[in-house]
N, C-alpha and C positions, 0 to 999 in steps of 0.2 A: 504494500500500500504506500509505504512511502516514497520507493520507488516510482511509482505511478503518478501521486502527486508533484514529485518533483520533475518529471518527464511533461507534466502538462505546465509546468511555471516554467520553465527554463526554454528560451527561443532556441529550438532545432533544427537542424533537416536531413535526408537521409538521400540526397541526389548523392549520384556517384562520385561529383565533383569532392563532396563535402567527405566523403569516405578517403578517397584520395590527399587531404589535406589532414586529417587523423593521421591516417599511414605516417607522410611526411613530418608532422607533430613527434609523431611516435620516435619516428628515425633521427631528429633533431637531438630530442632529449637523449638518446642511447649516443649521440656523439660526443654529449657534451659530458656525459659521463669517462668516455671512454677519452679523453681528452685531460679532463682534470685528473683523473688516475693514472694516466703517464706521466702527469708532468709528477705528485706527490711521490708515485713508486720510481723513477727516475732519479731524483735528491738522493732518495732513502739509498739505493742501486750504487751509483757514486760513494756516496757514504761508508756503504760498508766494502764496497771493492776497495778503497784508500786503505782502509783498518786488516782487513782480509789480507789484504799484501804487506802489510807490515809486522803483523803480527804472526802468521802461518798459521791462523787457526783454517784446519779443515770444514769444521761444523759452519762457521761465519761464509766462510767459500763458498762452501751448499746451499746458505741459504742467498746470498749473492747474487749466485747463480738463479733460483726459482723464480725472487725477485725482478731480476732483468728479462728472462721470460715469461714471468707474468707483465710487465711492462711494454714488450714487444708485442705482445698478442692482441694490444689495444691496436696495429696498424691492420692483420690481415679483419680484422672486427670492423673498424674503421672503413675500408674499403666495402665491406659488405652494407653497411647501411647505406653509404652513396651509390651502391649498385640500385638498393632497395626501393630508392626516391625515383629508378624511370620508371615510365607508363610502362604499359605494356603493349603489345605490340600483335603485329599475324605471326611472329616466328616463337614469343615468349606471351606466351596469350595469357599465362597468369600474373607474366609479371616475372621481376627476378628478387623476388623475396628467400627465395632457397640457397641463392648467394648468404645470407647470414647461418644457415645451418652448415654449410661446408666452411666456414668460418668456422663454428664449432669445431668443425674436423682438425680445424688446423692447431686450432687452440689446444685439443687435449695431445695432438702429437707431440707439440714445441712442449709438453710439461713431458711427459714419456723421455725426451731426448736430452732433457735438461738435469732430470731423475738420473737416466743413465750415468751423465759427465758426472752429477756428484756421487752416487755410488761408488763410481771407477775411484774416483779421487778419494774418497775416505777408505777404501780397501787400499791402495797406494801406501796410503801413510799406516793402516796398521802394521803391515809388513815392511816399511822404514818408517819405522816413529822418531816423531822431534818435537821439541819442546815450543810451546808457543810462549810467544811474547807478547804485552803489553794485555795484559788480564783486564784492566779495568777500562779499554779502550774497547774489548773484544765485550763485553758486558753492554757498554752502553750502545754502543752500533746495533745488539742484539735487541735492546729497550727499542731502539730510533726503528728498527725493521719489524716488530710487532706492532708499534704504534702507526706506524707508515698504511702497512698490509690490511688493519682491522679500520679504519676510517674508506679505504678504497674498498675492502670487503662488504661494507657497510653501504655507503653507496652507490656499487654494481647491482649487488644483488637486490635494492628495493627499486631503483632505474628498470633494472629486468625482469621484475616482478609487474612491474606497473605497467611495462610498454608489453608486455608478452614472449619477451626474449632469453629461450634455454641459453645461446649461447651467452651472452651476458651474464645469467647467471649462475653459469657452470665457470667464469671468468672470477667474478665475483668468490665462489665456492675455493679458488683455487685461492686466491688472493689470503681469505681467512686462515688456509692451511698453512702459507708461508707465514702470515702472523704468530700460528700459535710455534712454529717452527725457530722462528727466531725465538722464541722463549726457550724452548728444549737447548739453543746455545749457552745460556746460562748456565747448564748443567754440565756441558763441557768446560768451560768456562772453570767453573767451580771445581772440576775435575782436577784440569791441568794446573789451580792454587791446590793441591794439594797432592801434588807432583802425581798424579794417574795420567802416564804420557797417552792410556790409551782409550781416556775418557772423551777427546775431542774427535778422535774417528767416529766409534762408536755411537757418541751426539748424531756424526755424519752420517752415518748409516740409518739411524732411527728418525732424521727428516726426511731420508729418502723414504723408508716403509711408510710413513703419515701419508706422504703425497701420492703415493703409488695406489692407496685404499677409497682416497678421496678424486684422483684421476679415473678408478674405475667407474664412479657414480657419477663424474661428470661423462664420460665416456657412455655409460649407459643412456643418462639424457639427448647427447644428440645425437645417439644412434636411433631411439626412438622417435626422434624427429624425421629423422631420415627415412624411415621405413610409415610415415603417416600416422604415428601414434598419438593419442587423445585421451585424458581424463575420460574414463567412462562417468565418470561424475558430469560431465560437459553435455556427455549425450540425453543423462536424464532429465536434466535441464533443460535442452533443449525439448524432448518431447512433451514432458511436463506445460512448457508454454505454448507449444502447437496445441496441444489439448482444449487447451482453456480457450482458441481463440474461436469466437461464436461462429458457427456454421461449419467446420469441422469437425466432420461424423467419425474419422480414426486418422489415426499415424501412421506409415508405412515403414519404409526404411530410411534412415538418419546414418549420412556421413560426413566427415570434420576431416580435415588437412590442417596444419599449418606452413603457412610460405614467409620463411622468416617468422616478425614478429606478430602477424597479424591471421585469424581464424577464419575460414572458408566452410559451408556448410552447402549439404545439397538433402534435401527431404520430399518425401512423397505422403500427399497427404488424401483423404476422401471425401469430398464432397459431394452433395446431389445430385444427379446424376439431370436433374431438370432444371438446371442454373445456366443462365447464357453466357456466353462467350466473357464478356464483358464482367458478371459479378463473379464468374469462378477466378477470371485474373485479380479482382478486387482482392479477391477473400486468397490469392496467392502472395499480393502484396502484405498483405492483414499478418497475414503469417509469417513472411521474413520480415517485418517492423516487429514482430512478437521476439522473434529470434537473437534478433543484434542486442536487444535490451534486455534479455533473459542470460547469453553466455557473452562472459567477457572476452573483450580482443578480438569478436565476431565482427566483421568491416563489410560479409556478403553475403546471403547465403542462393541458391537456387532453388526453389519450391517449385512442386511438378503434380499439378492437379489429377486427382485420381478418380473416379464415377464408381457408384455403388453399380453391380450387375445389371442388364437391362435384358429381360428374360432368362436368365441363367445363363447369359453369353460372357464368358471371362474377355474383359477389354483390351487385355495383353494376349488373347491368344496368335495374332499374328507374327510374336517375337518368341512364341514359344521353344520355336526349333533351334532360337539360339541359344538354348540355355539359360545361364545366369544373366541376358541380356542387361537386366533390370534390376 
């Protein structure tokens, strides 16, 4: 209800134009995100690569390193939003919003590869151990890279929560891990003051396993983007307000995409089978207006008018021989 209320106060409209300037909206704010967490995890990056090389802490390396790859992932990200902003076209007819899930792709490789180098590097130094220097340099770099990481974390993730964007906030996801990682340095840190030459690899090794656990969940998010995966929560939503809209005798079948950040819908609905041309498309509009303000991040959906039987003749029997046609 008070949804509704506020949808009949608030000046609207639902031309494609005005869907199209959403989208755009959307893809602005995911830049600006992605923009001001370069520049903070960048400082932070610099920061600790100075300290890192002075000191020979491995664990500080590690995280360094995750740091400046979670900092770089903000360009192939970047690029996908400004792919996001063109129309679409006869050759890309939905549009290139799937630019930002192959952005995903790239995002959780660059951590995968970044994992690896620190790995490599804290097994390096178990097997030639040396002692680190400048302990209380290697402490606070570790303080500046948690604090850096969990404000950017912070940021991504409600940006990508709001615009509809896995990859943003599996970017975000990644970010929080190198935050809580630079913490785990204090405990190498604290290690190597109490001369355990082999408690800073070790630290090394155990940011690696953090990000390898939290790469796979981001890893599973936009593979499931990839493959057209949807909140079944989304779908009930969706039927639930087809339902309710007057002159809709049943639901048929209900499908969701996401392209990029933005939700695609295509549904088949029932009505009267004695309705003219003209109010069965009314009551087809009636039903995606229901839709876009029932599931969020919905910018379109497709509704396909269906007729109750007219003598017991099935209305799709002429697609029958193709199968799942429909």
């Amino acid at each position: 209800m008070r949804h509704r209320i506020a949808h009949l106060l608030t000046p609207h409209s639902h031309t494609p134009g005005d869907k199209v300037d959403a989208e755009l909206a959307a893809s602005r704010e995911g830049m600006r995100a992605l923009w001001v967490s370069l520049g903070v995890l960048g400082l932070t990056t610099v920061l600790q690569a100075a300290v890192a090389a002075a000191s020979g802490s491995v664990a500080l390396l590690g995280d360094t390193v995750h740091n400046a790859a979670d900092a770089l992932t903000a360009l192939p990200l970047g690029v996908a939003f400004l792919l996001g902003r063109r129309a679409a076209n006869r050759r890309w007819t939905y549009g290139y919003g799937r630019a930002e899930d192959l952005a995903g792709v790239v995002v959780v490789l660059t951590v995968a590869v970044s994992s690896a180098v620190a790995a490599y590097t804290a097994v390096d130094r178990l097997l030639h151990p040396r002692d680190v220097e400048q302990l209380w340099a290697v402490a606070l770099a570790a303080l500046a890279g948690f604090a850096g990481n969990e404000w950017v974390a912070v940021h991504r993730i409600r940006t990508g929560r709001r615009i509809g964007s896995a990859a943003l906030v599996a970017d975000g996801l990644h970010a929080r891990t190198d935050g809580f990682t630079s913490l785990a340095v204090l405990l190498g840190a604290g290690g190597s003051a109490l001369g355990l030459r082999w408690a800073d690899p070790v630290v090394g090794l155990a940011v690696t396993a953090v990000i390898l656990v939290v790469l796979r969940g981001a890893a599973r998010d936009v593979g499931r983007r990839l493959l057209d995966c949807v909140d079944p929560a989304l779908v009930d939503a969706a039927e639930r307000a087809l339902r309710a809209v007057p002159g809709v005798r049943d639901v048929g079948r209900i499908r969701m995409r996401w392209l990029g950040h933005a939700l695609r819908a295509e549904a088949d609905i029932v009505v009267d089978g004695r309705l003219s041309v003209v109010d069965a498309h009314a009551l087809s509009v009636a039903a995606e207006h229901a839709l876009i303000h029932a599931v969020p991040h919905l910018t379109a959906a497709t509704v396909h008018t269906d007729h109750l039987p007219v003598n017991g003749a099935d209305p799709h029997a002429e697609l029958a021989h193709h199968g799942s046609a429909r």
